[in-house]
Short mmCIF file of the C-alpha atoms (twelve columns), coordinates in Angstrom:
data_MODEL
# 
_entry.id   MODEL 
# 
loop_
_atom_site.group_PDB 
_atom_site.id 
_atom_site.type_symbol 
_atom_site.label_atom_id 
_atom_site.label_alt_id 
_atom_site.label_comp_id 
_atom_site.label_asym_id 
_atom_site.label_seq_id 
_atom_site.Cartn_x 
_atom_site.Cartn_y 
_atom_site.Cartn_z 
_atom_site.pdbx_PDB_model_num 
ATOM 1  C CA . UNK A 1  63.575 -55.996 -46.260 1 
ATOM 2  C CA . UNK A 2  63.694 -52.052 -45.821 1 
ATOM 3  C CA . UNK A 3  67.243 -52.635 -47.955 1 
ATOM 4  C CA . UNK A 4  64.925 -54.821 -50.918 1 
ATOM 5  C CA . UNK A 5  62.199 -51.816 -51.199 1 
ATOM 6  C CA . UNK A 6  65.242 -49.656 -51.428 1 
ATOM 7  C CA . UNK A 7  66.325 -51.387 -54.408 1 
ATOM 8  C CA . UNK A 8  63.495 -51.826 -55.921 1 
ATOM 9  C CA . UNK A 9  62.410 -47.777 -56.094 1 
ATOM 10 C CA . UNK A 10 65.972 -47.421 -57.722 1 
ATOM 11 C CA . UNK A 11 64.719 -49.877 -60.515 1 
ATOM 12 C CA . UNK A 12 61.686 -48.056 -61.074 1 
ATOM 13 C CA . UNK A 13 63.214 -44.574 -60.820 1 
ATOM 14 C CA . UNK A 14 64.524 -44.584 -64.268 1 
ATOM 15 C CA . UNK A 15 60.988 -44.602 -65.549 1 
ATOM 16 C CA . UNK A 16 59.778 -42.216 -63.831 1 
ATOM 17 C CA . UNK A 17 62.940 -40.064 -64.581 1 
ATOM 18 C CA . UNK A 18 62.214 -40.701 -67.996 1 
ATOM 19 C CA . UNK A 19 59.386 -38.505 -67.634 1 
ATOM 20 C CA . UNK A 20 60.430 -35.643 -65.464 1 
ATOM 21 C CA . UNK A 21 59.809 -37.277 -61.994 1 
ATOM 22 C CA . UNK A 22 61.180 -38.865 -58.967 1 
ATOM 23 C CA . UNK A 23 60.004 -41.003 -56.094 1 
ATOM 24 C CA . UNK A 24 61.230 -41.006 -52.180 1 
ATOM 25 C CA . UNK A 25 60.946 -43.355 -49.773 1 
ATOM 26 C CA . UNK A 26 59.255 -42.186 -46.851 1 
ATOM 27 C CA . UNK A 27 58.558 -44.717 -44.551 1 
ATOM 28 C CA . UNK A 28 58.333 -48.656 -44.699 1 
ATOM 29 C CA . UNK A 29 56.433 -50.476 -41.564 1 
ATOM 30 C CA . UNK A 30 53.725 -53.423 -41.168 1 
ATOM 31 C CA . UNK A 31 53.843 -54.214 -44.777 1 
ATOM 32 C CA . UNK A 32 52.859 -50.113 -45.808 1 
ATOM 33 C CA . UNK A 33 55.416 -48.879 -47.812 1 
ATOM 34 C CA . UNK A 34 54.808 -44.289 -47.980 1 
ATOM 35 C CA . UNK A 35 56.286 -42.771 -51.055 1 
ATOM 36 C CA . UNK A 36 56.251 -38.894 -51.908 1 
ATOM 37 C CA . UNK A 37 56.184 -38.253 -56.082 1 
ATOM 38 C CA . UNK A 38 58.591 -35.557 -56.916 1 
ATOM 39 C CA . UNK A 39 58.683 -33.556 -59.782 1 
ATOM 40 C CA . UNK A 40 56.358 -34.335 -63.124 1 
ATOM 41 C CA . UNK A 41 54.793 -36.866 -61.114 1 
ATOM 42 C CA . UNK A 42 53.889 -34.483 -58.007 1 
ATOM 43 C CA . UNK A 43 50.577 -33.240 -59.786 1 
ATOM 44 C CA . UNK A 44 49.938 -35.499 -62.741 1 
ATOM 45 C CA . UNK A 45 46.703 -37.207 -63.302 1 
ATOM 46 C CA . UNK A 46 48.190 -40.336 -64.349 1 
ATOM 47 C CA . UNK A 47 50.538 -40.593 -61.305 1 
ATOM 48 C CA . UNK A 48 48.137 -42.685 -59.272 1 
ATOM 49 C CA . UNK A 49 48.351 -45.022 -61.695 1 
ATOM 50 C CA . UNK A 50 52.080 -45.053 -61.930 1 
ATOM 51 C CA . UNK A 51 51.901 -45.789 -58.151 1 
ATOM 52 C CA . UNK A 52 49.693 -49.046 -58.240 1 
ATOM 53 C CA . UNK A 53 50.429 -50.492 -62.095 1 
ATOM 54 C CA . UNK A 54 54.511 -49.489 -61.700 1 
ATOM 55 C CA . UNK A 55 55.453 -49.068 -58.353 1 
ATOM 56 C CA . UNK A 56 53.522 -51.089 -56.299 1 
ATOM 57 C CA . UNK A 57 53.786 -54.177 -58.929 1 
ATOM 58 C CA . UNK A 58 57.609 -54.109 -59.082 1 
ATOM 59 C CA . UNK A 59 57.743 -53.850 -54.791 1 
ATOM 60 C CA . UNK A 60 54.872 -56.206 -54.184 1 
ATOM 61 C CA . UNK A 61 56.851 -59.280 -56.722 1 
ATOM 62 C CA . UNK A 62 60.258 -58.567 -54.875 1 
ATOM 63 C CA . UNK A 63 58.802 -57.673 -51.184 1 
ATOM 64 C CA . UNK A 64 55.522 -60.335 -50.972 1 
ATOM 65 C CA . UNK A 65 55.223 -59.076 -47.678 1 
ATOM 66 C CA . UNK A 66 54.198 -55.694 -49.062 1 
ATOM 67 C CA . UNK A 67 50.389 -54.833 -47.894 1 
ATOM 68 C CA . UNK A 68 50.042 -51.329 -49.788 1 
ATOM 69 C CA . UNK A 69 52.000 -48.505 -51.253 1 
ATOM 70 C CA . UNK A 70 50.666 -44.864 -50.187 1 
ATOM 71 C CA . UNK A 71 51.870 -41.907 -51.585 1 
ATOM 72 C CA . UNK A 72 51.989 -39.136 -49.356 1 
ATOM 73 C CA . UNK A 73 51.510 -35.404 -50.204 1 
ATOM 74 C CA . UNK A 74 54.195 -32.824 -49.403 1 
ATOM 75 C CA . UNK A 75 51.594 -30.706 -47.563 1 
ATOM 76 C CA . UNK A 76 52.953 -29.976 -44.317 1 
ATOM 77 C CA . UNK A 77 50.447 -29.808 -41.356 1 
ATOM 78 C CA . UNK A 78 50.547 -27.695 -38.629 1 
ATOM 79 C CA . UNK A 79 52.263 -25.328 -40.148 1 
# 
């Protein structure tokens, strides 16, 4: 499964590419897939919306067993 949200982020990074950014996988467990945007993405206003109407469409058709998408800041805590 881990190997089919792999793929999928691939597909989608193109797009985002396309407009400056990137995406990483973070971590993938009990159906919560954590993505950090890089680049363009990292502070645009329309990113959340690239998360749930791009990112989390394309994983959720190929991975059903996909719960939620999260993207995760690059803050680092305790630091």
């Amino acid at each position: 499964m881990l190997d089919r949200v792999k793929e999928v982020l691939n597909r989608v990074r193109p797009m985002l590419a396309a407009d400056g950014g990137d995406i990483e996988l973070i971590d993938f467990k009990e159906g919560q897939v954590k993505v950090r945007l890089l680049g363009a993405c990292r502070g645009c206003p329309l990113s959340q919306m690239t998360l749930r109407d791009g990112v989390e469409r394309a994983l959720r058709a190929a991975v059903p067993d996909i719960l939620e998408v999260v993207a995760v800041s690059n803050t680092v805590v305790g630091s």
